[in-house]
N, C-alpha and C positions, 0 to 999 in steps of 0.2 A: 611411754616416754613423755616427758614433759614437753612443750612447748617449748621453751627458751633451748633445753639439749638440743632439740630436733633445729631450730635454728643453726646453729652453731656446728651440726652434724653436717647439715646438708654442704655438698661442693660440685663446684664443673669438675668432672673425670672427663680425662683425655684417653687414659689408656684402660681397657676392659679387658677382664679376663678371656682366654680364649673358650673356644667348644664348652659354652655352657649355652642356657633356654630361658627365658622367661615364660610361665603356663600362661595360659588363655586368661584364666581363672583372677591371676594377679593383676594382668596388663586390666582384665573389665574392672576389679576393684581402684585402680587404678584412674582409671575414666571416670569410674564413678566421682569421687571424690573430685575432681577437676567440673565434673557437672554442678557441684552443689555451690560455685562461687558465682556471687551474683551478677547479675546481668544488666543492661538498660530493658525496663520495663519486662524483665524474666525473657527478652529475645532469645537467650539461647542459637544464638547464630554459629558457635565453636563447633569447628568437625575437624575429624581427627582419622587420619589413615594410619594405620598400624602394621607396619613391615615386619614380617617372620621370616618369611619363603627366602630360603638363603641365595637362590640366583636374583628373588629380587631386590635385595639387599644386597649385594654384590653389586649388581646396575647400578643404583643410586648413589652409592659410596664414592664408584670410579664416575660416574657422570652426570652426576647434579651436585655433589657436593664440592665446593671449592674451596683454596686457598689449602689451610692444614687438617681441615674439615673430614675430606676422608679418608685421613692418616688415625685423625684423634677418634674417628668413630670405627677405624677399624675390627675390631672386633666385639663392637656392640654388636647382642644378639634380637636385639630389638632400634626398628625407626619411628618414628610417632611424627607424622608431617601434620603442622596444626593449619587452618586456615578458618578463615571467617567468611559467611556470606555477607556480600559487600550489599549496600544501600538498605540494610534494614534495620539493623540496630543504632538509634540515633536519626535516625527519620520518622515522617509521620506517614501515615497510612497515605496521602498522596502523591508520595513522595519525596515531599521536601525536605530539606535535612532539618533537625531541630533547633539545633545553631551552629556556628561557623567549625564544629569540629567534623561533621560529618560521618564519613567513614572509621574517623579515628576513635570513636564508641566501640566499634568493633573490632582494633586492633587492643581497647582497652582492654573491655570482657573477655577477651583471648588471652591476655598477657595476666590478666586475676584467675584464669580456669586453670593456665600453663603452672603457675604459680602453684595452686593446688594441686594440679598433679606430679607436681617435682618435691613439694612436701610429701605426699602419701610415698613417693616410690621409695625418698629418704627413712619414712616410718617403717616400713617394709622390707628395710636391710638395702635397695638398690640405690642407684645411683644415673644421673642424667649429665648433659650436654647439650643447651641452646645452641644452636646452631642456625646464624642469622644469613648467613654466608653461603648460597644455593645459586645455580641455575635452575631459577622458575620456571624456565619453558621447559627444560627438559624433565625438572620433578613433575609438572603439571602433564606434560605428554606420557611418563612413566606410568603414573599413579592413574590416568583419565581423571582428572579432578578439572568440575565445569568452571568454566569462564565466570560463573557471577559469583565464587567464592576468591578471597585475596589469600594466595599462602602467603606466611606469616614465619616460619618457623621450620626446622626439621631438631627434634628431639631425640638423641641418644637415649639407651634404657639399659642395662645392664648392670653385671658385678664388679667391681673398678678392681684395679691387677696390683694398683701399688696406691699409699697415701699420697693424698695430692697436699701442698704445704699450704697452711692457713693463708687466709685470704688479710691483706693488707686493709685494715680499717680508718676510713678517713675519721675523727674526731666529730663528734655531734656537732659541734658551734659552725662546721662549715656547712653541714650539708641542712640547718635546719635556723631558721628565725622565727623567734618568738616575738610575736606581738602583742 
């Protein structure tokens, strides 16, 4: 598939087909591809928990996800909770940050992996769901995911049930100045 399709193709799906799987096999190509987007100084700080176990997907749905979050991830048969360890990407080996952004090096390189992984699962026939909208203590007590990583993220993965309607495009001249 071209580049420009695969743009164009990719959408947030809200609603997934039911009792279907995603194999091991997809979700690690998958990963892979979300590895290969660059990083602050190749840090590589992205970790990624990947929900199958259908009771524990069930937990998370009804009690970390909020708002219409776990209506619209319903019956995704896959969760991908992204997070970054925090104070290293964008700091120097002493600790100190590299400059006033900090942490938010890390919310970057997660947001360029996320990126690539929501394009592969698109080349790949599936379909995803950013999902900014969680109860952090209860994903983090779910998953036991340590204290010095920042979640960032819960990612729907599945086969979407119905077309979702084109995405409303703002005009180049707003969202970009040429200098």
């Amino acid at each position: 598939m071209e580049f420009n399709e695969l743009l164009e193709k990719r959408r947030s799906v809200r609603k997934y087909k039911a009792d279907t799987t995603v194999d091991r096999e997809t979700i690690e190509e998958i990963l892979k591809a979300a590895q290969q987007a660059p990083t602050w100084k190749n840090s590589q700080t992205g970790r990624y928990y990947v929900v199958t176990d259908e009771e524990k997907l069930k937990e998370i749905k009804e009690n970390c996800l909020l708002s219409r979050n776990g209506i619209n991830a319903e019956n995704a048969p896959v969760l991908i909770v992204t997070t970054f360890v925090k104070d290293w990407s964008g700091f120097e080996k002493n600790g100190s940050p590299t400059n006033e952004a900090g942490n938010l090096w890390g919310a970057y390189d997660l947001g360029l992996q996320n990126q690539n992984l929501m394009m592969k699962a698109s080349d790949l026939g599936l379909d995803t769901l950013v999902m900014g909208v969680r109860d952090e203590i209860a994903t983090r007590n779910t998953l036991e995911i340590p204290s010095n990583e920042i979640i960032m993220g819960i990612i729907a993965l599945g086969y979407r049930d119905i077309e979702p309607s084109a995405p409303k495009r703002r005009e180049l001249d707003v969202i970009a100045k040429f200098i």
